[in-house]
N, C-alpha and C positions, 0 to 999 in steps of 0.2 A: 504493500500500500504506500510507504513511505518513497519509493523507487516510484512509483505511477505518477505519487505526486509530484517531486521533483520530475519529472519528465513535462507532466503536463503543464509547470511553471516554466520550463525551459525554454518547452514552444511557443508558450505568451509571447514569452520573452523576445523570442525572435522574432514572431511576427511583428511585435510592435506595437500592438492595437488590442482591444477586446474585442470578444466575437462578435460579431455582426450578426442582426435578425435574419433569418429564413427568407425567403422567395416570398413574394407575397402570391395570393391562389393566384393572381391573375399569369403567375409568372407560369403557369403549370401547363400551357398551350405553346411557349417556347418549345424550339427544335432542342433537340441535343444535340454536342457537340459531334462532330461525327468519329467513331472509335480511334483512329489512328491519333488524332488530338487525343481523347480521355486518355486514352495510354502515352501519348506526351507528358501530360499535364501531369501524369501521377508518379512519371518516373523523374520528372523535373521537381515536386514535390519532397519526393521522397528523398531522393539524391541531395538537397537544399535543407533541408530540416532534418535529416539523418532520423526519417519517422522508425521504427522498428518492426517487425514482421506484423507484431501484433496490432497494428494499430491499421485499418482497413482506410484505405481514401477514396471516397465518393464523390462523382464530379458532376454536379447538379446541371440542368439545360441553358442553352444562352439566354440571354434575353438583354433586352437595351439598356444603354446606359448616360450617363450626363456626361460623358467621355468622347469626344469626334472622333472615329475610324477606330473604338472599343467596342466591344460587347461585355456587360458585367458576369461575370462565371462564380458561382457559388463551389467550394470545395469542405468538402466534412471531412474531421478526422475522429476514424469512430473506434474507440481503445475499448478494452475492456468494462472498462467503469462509467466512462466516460464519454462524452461526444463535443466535437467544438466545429462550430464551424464559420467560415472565411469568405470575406469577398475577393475577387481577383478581376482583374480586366483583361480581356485576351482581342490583340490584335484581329480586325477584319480580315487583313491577310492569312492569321491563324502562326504569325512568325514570335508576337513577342507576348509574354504573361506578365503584366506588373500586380502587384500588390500595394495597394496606395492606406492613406492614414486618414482621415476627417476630424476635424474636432469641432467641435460646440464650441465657439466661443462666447456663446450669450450663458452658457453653465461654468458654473466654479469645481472641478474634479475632485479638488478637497469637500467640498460641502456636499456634496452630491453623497461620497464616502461615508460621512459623519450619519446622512441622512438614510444610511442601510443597520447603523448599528446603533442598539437601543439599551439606552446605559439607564434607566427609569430601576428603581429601584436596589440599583448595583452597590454595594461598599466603595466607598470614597474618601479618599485623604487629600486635605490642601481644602481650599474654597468652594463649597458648589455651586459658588453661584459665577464662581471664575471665567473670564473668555477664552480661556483654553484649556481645553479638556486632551485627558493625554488616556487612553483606552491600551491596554495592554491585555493582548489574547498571553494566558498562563499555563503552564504546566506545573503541578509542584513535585514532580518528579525530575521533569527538565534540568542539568545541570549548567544550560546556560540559561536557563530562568533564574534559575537562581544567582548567578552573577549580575544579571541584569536587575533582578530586586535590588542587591547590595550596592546598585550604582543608582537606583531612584531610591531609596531608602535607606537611612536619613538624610541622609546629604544633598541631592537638589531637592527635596522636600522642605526642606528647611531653606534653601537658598533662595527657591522661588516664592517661599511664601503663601500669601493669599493670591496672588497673581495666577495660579496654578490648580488645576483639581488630578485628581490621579484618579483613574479608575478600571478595576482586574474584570476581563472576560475567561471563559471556563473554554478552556481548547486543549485537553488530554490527549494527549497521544496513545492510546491504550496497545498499540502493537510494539510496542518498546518500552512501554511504562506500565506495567502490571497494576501499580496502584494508585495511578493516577486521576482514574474517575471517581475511587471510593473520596480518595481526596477532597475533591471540590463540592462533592454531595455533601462530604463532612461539614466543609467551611462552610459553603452554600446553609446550613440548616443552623451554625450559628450566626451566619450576617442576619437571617429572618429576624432574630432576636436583639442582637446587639452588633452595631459596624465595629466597635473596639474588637469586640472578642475574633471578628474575622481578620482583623488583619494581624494579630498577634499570631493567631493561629498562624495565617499565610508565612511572619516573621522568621517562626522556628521551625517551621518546616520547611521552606528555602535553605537556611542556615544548619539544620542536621537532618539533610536527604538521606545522609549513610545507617545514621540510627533508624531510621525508619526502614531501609532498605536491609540492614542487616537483620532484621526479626525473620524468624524461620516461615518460610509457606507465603504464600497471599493471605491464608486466614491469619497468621501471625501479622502481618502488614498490616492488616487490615483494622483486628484488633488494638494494636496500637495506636492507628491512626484513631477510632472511636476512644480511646482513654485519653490523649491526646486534648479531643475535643469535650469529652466531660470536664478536665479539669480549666478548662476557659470555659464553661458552665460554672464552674465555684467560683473561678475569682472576680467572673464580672454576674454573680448573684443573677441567673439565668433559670427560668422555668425550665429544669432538669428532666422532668417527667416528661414534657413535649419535645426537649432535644432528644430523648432518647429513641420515642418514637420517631423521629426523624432519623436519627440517625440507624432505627433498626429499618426502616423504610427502603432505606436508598434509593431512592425515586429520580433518577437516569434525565427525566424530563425536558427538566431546563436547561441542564449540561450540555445534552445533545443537542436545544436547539440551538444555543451559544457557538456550538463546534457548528452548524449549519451558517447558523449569519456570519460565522468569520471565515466561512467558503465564501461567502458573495462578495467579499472585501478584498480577496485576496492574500488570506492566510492558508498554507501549509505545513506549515510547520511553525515553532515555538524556541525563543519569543519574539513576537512580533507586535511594535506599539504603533499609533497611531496621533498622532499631535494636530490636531485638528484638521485630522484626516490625510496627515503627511505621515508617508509608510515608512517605516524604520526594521529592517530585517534583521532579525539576530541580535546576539548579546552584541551593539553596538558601544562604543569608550562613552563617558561620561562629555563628555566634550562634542559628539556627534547630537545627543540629545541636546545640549545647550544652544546647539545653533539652530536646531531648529523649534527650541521652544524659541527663543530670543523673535525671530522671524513670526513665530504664529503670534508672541504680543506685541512685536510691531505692526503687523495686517493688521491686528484691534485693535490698535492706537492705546496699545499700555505700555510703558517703559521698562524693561529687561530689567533686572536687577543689575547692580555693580560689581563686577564678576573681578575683585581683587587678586590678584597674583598674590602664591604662597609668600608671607615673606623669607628673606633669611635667618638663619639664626643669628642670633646677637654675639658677635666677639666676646668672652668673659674680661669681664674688666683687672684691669691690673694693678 
């Protein structure tokens, strides 16, 4: 799964663009191209995007285009899991295939983003009422989540201020991280309760993956993670009886729709944050988040904080 995904972000990638809609029905009385092209088009395809055995490419019929001496050509690439499919323009002649880009420029790419992920009732640190919202898809198994917690917590949390809202989405990897979804069910079932107790939780399980990893079995993991989360039931004075039933529930629900909405963003993998809706891949330096929080509160005309160089140490006096 992890290999499908990195594949299919690959070929985004190359192409350039997001998939483009289907044909519309009227496009369904178009000729097809005539076979010697479809077998052009797929070995020029294939041979260009290094597509793999598995991955099937369908060459949909011509039909007109906003292009002089083009016809716009649809191509699908249909993988096991997945389907994507592309506009292309293929010469009158039938000599050249280009693939071209469009963009909206009357739409904002970032706000468009923000506008697919729904952070309404999420655990939040920093301001909520902040103009920049910083969304980070999590794994608490992740060992580069976890680097990336220790690089937004405490440290630009405290640096940005109120200036800043932080806010964790549920994205488990479950084919690498065995305990990853009991995880977030955990914490998910204390945020209901209390936003402190979730992100203390979130704290120490970033900072001791190994203790949790080291417990025998999944049901050992597992167990620990629920004792884990009982005792942020004691110390932040939590209705116990109803974490428990939550916590004996496990109820997958929201997790999974979480792992869904941050497909539609363009997450694959973990971690991945979003600074008001500017994508950030991976446990990036402290310093790549700064420049782009700095940017998203100069677009809202708020003032970055004074981002002081370490000083030196002081000479001892003599």
């Amino acid at each position: 799964m992890i290999v499908r995904r990195a594949f299919l972000s690959l070929l985004l990638i190359c192409l350039g663009c997001s998939a483009q809609s289907p044909p519309s029905a009227n496009s369904g009385a178009a000729p097809p191209p005539p076979p010697d092209i479809v077998h052009a088009v797929e070995r020029q395809v294939r041979a260009y995007y290094s597509l793999p055995a598995s991955v099937k490419v369908v060459v949909g019929p011509l039909r007109s285009s906003e292009f002089a001496n083009y016809d716009a050509l649809n191509v699908s690439f249909v993988g096991p899991n997945k389907k994507q499919e592309f506009d292309f323009l293929l010469s009158h002649d039938h000599k050249t295939l280009m693939r071209t880009t469009k963009f909206d420029l009357t739409s904002d790419p970032y706000t468009e983003i923000m506008k697919k992920i729904d952070v309404s009732g999420r655990p939040a640190r920093g301001n909520k009422d902040a103009k920049v919202k910083v969304v980070s898809y999590d794994d608490f198994e992740c060992p580069f989540c976890s680097r990336m917690h220790q690089e937004l917590f405490p440290g630009l949390l405290k640096e940005y201020g109120d200036r800043v809202v932080f806010i964790y989405k549920d994205y488990p990897i479950e084919e690498i991280h065995p305990w990853a979804m009991h995880a977030a069910i955990d914490a998910n079932c204390l945020s209901a309760q209390n936003n402190d107790a979730y992100w203390d939780y979130a704290d120490y399980l970033h900072a001791n993956q190994r203790a949790v990893g080291s417990e025998r079995g999944r049901d050992g993991q597992n167990a620990e993670l629920d004792k884990l989360a009982s005792l942020q039931a004691e110390k932040h004075n939590l209705d116990v009886p109803k974490l428990q039933a939550c916590l004996k529930a496990q109820d997958e629900q929201a997790v999974r729709a979480s792992m869904r909405e941050g497909e539609t963003v363009g997450v694959e993998a973990t971690p991945v944050i979003f600074v008001n809706g500017q994508k950030l891949d991976g446990a990036v330096p402290a310093e790549d988040v700064r420049l782009a929080l700095d940017q998203a509160l100069k677009d809202a005309g708020v003032a970055p904080p004074d981002h002081k160089p370490a000083t030196e140490a002081t000479a001892p006096s003599k």
